[in-house]
C-alpha positions in Angstrom: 55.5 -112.7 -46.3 55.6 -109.6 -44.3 56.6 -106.1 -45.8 58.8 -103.3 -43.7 57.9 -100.0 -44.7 60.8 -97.8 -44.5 59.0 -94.4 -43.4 61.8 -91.6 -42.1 60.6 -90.2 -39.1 60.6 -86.2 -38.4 63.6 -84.7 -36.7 63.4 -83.7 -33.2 62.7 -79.6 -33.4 65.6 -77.2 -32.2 64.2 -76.0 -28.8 64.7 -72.4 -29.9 62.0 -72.5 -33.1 59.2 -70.8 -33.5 56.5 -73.7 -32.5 53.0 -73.5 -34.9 51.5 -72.3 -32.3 53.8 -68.9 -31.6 52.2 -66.4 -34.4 54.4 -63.8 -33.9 57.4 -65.7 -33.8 56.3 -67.4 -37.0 55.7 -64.0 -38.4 59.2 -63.0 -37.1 60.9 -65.9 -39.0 59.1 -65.4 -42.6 59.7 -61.6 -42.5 56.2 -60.9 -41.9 54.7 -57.5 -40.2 51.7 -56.4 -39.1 49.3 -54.7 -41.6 48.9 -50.6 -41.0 51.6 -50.5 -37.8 52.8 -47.5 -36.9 56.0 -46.6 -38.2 58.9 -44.8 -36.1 58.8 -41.3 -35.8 61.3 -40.6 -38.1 60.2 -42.6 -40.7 56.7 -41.1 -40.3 58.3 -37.6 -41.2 60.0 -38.8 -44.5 56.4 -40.7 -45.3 54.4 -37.1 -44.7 56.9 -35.2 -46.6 57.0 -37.6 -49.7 53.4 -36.8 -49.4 53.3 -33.2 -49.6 52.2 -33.0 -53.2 49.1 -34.9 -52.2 48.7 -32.6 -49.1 48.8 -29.6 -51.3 46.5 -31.2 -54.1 44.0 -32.2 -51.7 43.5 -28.7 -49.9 43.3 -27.3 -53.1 40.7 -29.5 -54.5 38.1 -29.4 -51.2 39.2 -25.7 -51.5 37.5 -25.4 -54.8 34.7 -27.8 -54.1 33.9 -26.3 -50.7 31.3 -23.5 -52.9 30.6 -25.0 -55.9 27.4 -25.8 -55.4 26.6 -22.2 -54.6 25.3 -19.7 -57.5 28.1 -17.0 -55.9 30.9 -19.5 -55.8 34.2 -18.7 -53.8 32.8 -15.2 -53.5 31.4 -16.4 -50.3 35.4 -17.3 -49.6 35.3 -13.7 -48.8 31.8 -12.8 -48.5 31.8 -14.7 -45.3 34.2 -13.1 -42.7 33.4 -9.6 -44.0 29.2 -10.6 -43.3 30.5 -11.9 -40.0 32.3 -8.1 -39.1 29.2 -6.5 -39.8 27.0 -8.2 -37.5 30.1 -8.0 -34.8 30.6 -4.3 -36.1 27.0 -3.5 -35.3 26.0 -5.3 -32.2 29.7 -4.8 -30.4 31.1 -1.5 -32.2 27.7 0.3 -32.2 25.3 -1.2 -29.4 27.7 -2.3 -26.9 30.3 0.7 -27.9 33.5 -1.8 -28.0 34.2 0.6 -30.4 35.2 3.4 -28.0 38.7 4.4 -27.3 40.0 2.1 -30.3 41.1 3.9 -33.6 40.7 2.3 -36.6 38.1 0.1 -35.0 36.8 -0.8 -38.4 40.6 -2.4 -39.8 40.7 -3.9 -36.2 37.5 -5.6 -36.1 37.7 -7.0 -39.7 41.8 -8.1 -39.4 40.3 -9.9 -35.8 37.6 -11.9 -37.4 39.6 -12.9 -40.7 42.7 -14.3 -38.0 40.2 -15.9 -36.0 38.0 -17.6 -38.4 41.4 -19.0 -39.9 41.9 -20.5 -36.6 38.0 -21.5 -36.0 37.7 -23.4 -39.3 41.1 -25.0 -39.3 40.2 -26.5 -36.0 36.9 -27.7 -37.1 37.8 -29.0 -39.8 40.5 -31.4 -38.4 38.1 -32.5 -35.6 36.3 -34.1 -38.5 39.6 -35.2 -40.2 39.5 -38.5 -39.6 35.6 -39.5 -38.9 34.6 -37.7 -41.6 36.8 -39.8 -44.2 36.7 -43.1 -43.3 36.7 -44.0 -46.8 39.8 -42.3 -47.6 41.3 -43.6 -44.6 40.2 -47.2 -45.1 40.8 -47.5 -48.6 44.4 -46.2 -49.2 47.4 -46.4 -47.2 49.0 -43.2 -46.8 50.3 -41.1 -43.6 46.7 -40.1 -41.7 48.4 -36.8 -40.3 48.1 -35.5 -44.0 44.4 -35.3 -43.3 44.5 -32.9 -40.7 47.6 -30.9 -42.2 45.7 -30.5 -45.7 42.7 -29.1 -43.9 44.7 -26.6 -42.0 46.5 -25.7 -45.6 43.0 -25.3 -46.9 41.8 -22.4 -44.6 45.6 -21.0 -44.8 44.7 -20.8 -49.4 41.4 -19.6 -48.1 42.2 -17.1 -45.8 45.3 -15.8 -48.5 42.4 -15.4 -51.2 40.4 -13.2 -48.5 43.3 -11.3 -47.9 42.4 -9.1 -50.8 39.3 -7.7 -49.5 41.2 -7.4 -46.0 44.1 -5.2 -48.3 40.9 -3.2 -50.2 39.2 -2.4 -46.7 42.7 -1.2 -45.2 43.5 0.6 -47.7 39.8 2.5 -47.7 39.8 3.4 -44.2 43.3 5.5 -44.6 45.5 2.3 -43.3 49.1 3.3 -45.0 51.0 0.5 -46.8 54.2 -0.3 -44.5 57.4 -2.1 -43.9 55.6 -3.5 -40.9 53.1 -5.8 -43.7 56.0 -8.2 -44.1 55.7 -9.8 -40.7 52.3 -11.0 -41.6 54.0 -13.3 -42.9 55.5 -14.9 -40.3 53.1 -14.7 -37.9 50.6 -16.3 -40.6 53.5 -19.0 -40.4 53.1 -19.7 -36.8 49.4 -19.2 -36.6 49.5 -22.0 -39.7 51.7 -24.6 -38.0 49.6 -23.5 -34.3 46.6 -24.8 -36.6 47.7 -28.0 -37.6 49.1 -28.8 -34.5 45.6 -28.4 -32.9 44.0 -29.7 -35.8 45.8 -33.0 -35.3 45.1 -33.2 -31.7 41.6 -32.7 -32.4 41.5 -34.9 -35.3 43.0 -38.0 -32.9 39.9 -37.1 -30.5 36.9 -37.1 -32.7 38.5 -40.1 -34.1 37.9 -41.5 -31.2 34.6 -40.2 -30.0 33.1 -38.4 -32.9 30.2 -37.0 -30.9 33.5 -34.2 -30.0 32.6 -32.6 -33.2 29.3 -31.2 -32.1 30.5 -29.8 -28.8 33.1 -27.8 -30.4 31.4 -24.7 -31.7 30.3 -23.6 -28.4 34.0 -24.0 -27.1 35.3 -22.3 -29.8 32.8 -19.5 -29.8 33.1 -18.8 -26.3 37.3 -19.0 -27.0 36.7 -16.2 -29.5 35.0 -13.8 -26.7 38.0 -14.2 -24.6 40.5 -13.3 -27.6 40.2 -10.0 -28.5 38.2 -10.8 -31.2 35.3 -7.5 -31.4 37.2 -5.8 -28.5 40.7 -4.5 -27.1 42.2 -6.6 -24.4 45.0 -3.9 -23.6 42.6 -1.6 -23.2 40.3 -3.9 -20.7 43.6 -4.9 -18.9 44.7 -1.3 -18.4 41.3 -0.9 -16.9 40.7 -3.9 -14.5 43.4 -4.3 -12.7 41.5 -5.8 -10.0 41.2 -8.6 -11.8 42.8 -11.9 -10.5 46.1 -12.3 -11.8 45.7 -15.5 -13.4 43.1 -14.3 -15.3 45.4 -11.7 -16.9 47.9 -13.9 -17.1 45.2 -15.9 -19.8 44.5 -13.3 -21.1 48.0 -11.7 -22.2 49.0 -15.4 -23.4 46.2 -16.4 -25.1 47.0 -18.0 -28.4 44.8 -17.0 -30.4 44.7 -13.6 -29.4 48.4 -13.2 -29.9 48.5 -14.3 -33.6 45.1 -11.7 -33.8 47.6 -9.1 -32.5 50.1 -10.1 -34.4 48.4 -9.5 -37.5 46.9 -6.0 -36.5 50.5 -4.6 -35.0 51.7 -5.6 -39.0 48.9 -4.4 -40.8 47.2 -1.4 -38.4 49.2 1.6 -38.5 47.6 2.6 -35.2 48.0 -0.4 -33.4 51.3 0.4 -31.6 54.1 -2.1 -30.3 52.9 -1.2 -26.7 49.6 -3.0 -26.9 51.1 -6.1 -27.5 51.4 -8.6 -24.9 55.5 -8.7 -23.4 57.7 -11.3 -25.2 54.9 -11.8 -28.0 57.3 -13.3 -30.6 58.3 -15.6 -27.8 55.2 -16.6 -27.0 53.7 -17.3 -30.8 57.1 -19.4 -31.5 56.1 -21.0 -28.1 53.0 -22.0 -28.5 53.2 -22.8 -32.4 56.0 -25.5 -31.1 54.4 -26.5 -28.5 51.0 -27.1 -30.5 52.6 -28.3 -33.7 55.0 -30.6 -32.1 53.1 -32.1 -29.5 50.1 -32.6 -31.2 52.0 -34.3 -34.3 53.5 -36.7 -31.6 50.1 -37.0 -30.3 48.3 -37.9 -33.2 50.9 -40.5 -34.5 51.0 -42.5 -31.2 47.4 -43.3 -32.6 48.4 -43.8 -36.2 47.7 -47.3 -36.5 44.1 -47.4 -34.6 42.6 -44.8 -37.4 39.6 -45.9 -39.5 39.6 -49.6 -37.2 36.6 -50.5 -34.9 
């Protein structure tokens, strides 16, 4: 006696699905996505700024922790920049006598090195952003431009809580309190969104090849000789004029030297409106767009290849 075994065979497969061997398309069909992709730009924004409590929380926190090991404590917030002036103040006001011709040299030099060392620090510390916080990075999923951005808010709190001394020192050397103090403010504003616009471009490069990090004190030490920094660039402009145009040119619209001025034309009495650089609100706006902007597009092109490899 012989037995049929009734045993339905598979239907044919629609020529349009997703065969086993198409992972994406299978992917595609179960709603699946990839882990960590980078979202649109848009939607990046609205991620950042739900963020912005952690942003602020963070800078705060490496704010506090950044001396607590030291017997001083944030004393050396301050301490710092104003040890810096007097080494600058004695070998370039007194020995190299870049202190000639420039009233109020002591308000100038210490307002140039507290601008600058905002700058400095917040670039440093987003080359290291990412590299040096894999952990963070790795562990949680969160937008990795708040890394960079919270640096950059942390030597913004720092340099506000140095301010004080700046004010004290001001005030000591005869500086009158003006009107013109209020646009410190915004030109702290643009230097801060400048900042985190290089911080971020920065950050996406020593992501990528960490060994960035320890080149960029000597670039950004020999960017500070060219901005104005222990010295007056109007008054070496006014004096070499034989100088190659270009040269002036990078001069006049160096960044960093125009949030530098910036800060002295609202705080120095003496420092008049003609030693600014022509169309210098156009240019900080400018370049704080064209650094915060661009490098925030920059850095999330490359937001899903952080803390991989």
């Amino acid at each position: 006696m012989s037995q049929v075994l009734d045993t339905a065979l598979p239907a044919p497969a629609h020529p349009d699905a997703p065969s086993d061997d198409d992972p994406a398309a299978l992917a595609a069909r179960y709603g699946l996505t990839v882990s960590g992709a980078r979202p649109s730009l848009p939607a990046y924004v609205r991620r950042l700024w739900a963020r912005r409590h952690f942003i602020t929380a963070f800078a705060t926190a490496r704010l506090t922790a950044q001396y607590s090991q030291a017997k001083l404590g944030q004393v050396w917030q301050v301490a710092t920049p104003l040890l810096n002036a007097a080494v600058y103040y004695l070998v370039f006001g007194k020995l190299m006598g870049t202190s000639r011709g420039v009233p109020d040299y002591v308000p100038f030099l210490v307002t140039g090195v507290f601008v600058w060392t905002f700058t400095q620090s917040s670039i440093m510390a987003g080359t290291r952003a990412i590299s040096g916080s894999l952990g963070l990075v790795r562990a949680l999923h969160f937008p990795r431009a708040a890394l960079p951005v919270s640096y950059a808010l942390q030597q913004l709190q720092q340099l506000l809580f140095s301010m004080a001394a700046l004010i004290v020192i001001l005030l000591c050397f005869g500086v009158p309190v003006t009107a013109s103090w209020l646009l410190a403010v915004p030109a702290l504003a643009l230097q801060f969104v400048f900042n985190a616009g290089v911080a971020m471009i920065m950050a996406r490069m020593g992501a990528k090849t960490p060994d960035i990090a320890q080149l960029m004190p000597f670039v950004l030490r020999t960017w500070m000789y060219v901005s104005g920094v222990m010295w007056s660039i109007d008054k070496v402009l006014s004096g070499h004029q034989d100088l190659p145009h270009v040269v002036l040119l990078a001069l006049e619209c160096n960044p960093a030297a125009i949030y530098i001025d910036l800060m002295r034309f609202a705080l120095i009495d003496s420092f008049q409106a003609g030693q600014l650089p022509h169309h210098v609100w156009e240019l900080a706006i400018g370049w704080a767009l064209l650094a915060g902007v661009g490098g925030f597009i920059y850095f999330w092109k490359a937001e899903e290849t952080y803390g991989r490899g």
